[in-house]
C-alpha positions as CSV (number, residue, x, y, z in Angstrom):
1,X,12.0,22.3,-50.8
2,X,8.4,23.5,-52.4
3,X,7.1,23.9,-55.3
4,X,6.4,27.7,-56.6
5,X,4.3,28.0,-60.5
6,X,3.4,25.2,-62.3
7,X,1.4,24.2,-64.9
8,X,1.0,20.1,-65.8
9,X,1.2,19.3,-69.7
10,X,0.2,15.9,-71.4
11,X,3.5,14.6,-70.8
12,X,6.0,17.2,-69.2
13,X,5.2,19.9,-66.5
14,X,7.2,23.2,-66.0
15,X,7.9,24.2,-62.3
16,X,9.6,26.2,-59.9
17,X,11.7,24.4,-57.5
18,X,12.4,26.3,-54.8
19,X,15.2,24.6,-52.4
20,X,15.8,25.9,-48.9
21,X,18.7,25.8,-46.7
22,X,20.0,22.3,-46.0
23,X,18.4,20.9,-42.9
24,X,21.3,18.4,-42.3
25,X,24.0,20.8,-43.2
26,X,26.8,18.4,-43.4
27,X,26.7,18.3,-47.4
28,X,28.1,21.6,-49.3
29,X,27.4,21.4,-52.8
30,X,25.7,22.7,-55.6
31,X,22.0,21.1,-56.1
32,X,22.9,21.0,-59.6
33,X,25.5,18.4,-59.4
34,X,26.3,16.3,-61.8
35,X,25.4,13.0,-60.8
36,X,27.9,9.3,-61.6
37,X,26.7,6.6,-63.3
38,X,24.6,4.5,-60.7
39,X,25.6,6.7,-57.6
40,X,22.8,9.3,-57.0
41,X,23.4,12.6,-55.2
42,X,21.0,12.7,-52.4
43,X,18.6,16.3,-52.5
44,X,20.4,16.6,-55.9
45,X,18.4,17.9,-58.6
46,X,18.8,15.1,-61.3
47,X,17.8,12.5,-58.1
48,X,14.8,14.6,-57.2
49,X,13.5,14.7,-60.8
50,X,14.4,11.1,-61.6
51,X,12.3,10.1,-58.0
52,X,9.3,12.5,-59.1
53,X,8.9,11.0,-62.7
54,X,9.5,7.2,-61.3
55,X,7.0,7.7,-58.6
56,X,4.3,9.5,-61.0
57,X,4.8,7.1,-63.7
58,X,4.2,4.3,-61.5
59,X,1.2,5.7,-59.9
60,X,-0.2,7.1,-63.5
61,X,0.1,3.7,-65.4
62,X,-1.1,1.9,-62.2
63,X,-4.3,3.8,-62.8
64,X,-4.4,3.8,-66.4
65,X,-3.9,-0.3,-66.1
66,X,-1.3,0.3,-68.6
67,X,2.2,-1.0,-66.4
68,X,5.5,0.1,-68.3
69,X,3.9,2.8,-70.6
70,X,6.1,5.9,-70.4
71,X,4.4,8.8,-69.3
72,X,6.9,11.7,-69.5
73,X,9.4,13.2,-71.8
74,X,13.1,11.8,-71.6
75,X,15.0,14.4,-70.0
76,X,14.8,17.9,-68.3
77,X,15.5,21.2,-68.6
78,X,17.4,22.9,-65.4
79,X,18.4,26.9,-64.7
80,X,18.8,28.6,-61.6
81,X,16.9,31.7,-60.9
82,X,19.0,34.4,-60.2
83,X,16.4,37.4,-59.3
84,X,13.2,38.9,-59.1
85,X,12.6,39.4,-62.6
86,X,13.9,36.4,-63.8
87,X,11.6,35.0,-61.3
88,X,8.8,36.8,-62.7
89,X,9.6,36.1,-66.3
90,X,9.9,32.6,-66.0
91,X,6.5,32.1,-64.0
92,X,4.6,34.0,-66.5
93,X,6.0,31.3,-69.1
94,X,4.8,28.7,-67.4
95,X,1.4,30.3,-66.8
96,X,1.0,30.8,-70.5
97,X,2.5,27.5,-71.3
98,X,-0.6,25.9,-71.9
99,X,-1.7,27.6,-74.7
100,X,1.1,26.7,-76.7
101,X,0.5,23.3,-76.4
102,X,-1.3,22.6,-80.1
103,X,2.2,24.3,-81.7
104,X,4.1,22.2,-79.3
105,X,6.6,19.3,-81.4
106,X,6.3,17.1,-78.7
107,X,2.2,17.1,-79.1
108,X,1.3,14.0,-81.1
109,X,-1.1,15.8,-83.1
110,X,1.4,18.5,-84.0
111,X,3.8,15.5,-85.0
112,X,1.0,14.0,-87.1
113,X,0.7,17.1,-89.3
């Protein structure tokens, strides 16, 4: 796995996942599965996002000194990239991301208006 474009927003990033072959190859399934209630799909999408955003916050608040703040937005967004401009479209999006953030409705200050 590695991470292609991304840009890192006040409290949500947008990235590129990119997922290689499976190393243990014993597993055939979509990365996309949908995960149960309390059983995690290991290399799964929703486990590798709910692992990133329990690590970072962790690590953020333990830096901010402020333990159990939440850090991120509830949720994410998922799609599978299915070519070359696709591919292209969608990093350019996230490139320009950025400057969208003042129009944003998850912005605090855009909220406050």
């Amino acid at each position: 796995m590695e991470l292609d474009a991304f840009t890192i927003m006040p409290n949500h990033l947008h990235g590129i996942v990119v997922i290689h072959e499976q190393c243990r190859g014993t597993l055939q399934r979509a990365p996309t599965q949908t995960e149960r209630f309390a059983r995690p799909t290991s290399n799964s999408i929703p486990t590798i996002v709910r692992l990133f955003k329990s690590a970072t916050t962790t690590r953020i608040n333990v830096l901010r000194g402020a333990p159990g703040m939440p850090v991120w937005q509830r949720g994410y967004y998922e799609h599978v990239v299915r070519n070359e401009q696709e591919l292209t479209a969608i990093r350019q999006y996230i490139q320009a991301n950025p400057a969208q953030w003042d129009e944003d409705e998850n912005n605090p200050d855009f909220a406050a208006r």
